[in-house]
C-alpha positions as CSV (number, residue, x, y, z in Angstrom):
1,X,-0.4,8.3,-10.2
2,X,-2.7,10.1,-7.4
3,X,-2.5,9.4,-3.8
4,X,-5.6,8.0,-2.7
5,X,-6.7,9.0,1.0
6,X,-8.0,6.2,3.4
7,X,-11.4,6.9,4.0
8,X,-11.5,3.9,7.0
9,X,-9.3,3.3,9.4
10,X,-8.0,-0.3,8.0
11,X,-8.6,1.4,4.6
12,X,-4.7,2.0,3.8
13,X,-4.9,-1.0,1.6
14,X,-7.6,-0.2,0.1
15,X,-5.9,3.3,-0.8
16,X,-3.1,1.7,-2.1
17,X,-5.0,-0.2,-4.6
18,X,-7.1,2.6,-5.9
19,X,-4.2,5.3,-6.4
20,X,-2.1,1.6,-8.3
21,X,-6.1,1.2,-10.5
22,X,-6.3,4.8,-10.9
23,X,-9.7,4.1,-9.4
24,X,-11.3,5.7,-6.4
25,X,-11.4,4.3,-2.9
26,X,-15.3,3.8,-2.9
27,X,-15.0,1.6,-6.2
28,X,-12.0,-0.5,-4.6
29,X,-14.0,-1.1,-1.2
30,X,-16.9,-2.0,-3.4
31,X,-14.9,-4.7,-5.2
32,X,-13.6,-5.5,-2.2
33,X,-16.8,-6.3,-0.2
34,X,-18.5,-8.7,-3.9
35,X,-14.8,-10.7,-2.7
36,X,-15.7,-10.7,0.7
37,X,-13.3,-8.5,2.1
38,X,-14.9,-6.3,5.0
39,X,-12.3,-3.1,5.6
40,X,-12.6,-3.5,9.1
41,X,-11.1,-6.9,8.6
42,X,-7.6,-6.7,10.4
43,X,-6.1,-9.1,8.1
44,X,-6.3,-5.9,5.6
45,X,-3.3,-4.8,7.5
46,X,-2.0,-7.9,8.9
47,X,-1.8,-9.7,6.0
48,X,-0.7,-9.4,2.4
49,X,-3.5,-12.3,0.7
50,X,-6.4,-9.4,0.7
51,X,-4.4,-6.3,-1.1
52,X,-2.8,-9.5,-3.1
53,X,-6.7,-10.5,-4.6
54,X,-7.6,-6.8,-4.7
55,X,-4.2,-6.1,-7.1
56,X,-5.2,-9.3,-9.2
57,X,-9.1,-8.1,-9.8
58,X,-7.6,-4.9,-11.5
59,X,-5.0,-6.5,-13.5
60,X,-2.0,-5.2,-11.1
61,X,1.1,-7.7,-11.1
62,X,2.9,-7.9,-8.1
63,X,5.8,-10.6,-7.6
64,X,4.8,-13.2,-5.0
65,X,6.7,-13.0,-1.6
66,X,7.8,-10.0,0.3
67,X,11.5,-8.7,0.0
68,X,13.4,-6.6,3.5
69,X,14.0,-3.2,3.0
70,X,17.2,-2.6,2.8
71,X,17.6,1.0,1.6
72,X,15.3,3.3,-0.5
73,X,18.1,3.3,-3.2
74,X,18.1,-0.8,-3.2
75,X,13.9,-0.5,-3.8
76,X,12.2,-1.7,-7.3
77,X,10.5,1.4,-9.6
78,X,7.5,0.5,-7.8
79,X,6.4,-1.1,-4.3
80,X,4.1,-1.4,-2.2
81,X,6.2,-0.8,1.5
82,X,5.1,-1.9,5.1
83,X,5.4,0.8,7.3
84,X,4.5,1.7,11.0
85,X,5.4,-2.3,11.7
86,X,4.3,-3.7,15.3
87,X,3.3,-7.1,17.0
88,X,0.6,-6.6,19.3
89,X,-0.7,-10.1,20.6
90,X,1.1,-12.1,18.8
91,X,0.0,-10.7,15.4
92,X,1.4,-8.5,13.4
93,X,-0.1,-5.4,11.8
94,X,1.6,-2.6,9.4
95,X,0.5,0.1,7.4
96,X,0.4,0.0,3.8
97,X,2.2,3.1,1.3
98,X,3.5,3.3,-2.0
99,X,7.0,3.8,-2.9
100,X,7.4,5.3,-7.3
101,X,10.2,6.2,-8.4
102,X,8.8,9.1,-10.8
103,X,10.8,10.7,-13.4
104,X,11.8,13.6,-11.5
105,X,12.0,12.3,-8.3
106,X,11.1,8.9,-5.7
107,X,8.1,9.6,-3.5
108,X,6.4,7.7,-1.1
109,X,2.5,8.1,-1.8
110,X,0.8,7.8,1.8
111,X,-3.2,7.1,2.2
112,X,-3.3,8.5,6.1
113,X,-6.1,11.0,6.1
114,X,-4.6,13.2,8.7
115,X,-1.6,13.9,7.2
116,X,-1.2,17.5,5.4
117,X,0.6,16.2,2.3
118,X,0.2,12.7,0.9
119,X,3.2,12.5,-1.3
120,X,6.3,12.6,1.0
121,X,9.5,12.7,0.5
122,X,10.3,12.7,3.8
123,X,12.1,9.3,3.9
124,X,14.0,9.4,7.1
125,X,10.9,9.4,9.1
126,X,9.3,6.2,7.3
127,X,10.6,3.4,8.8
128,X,9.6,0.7,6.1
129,X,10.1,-3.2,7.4
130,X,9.5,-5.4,3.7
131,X,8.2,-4.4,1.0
132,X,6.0,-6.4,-2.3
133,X,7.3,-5.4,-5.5
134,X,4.9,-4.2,-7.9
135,X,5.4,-4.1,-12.1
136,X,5.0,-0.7,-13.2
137,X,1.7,0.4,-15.3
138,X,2.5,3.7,-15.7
């Protein structure tokens, strides 16, 4: 699996999805938009329903409901983690990353386009909140 840069800046869902499809970002915003799902909608990062119908169109199974982080050792193989989590109004928004577990090591697989590397390892400075489990395809 390939990290998947966010092209947008409510696109991290988006990225998520494409690096999970093993599809690029432009295809997944495409499929998004025929659902009716505009990446500048906030609920892409306020919300889980949108990543949710974007995982189901590509034939991703995630488990329903949204489990607290506990510790990186407690997570499942693969995840799809809230990070950067903040009320503002009354509403909540996150940003979306993806934790695997690969064979020679766990990385967290992060869409933000101005970051230098996209798979970090660097897990005491990502602060997840919940995270959705994800079945693994690979």
């Amino acid at each position: 699996m390939k990290a998947v840069i966010q092209e947008d800046l409510t696109g991290c869902g988006i990225a998520c999805v494409a690096s999970l499809a093993n599809v690029s970002y432009q295809q997944v915003k495409s499929v998004a938009r025929t659902l009716g799902i505009d990446v500048a909608d906030r609920r892409l990062w306020s919300h889980t329903a949108f990543v949710r119908i974007l995982l189901n169109h590509y034939g991703i199974q995630a488990l329903s409901g949204e489990s607290p982080f506990r510790s990186w050792q407690a997570l499942p193989p693969l995840a799809l983690l809230a990070t950067k989590w903040h009320r503002k109004n009354n509403q909540t928004f996150w940003h979306w990353v993806i934790y695997w577990k690969r064979p020679d090591r766990p990385v967290v697989l992060d869409s933000k386009f101005t970051l230098r590397n996209h798979v970090r390892t660097d897990f005491g400075r990502i602060k997840p909140r919940w995270f959705i489990t994800v079945h693994d395809q690979m």
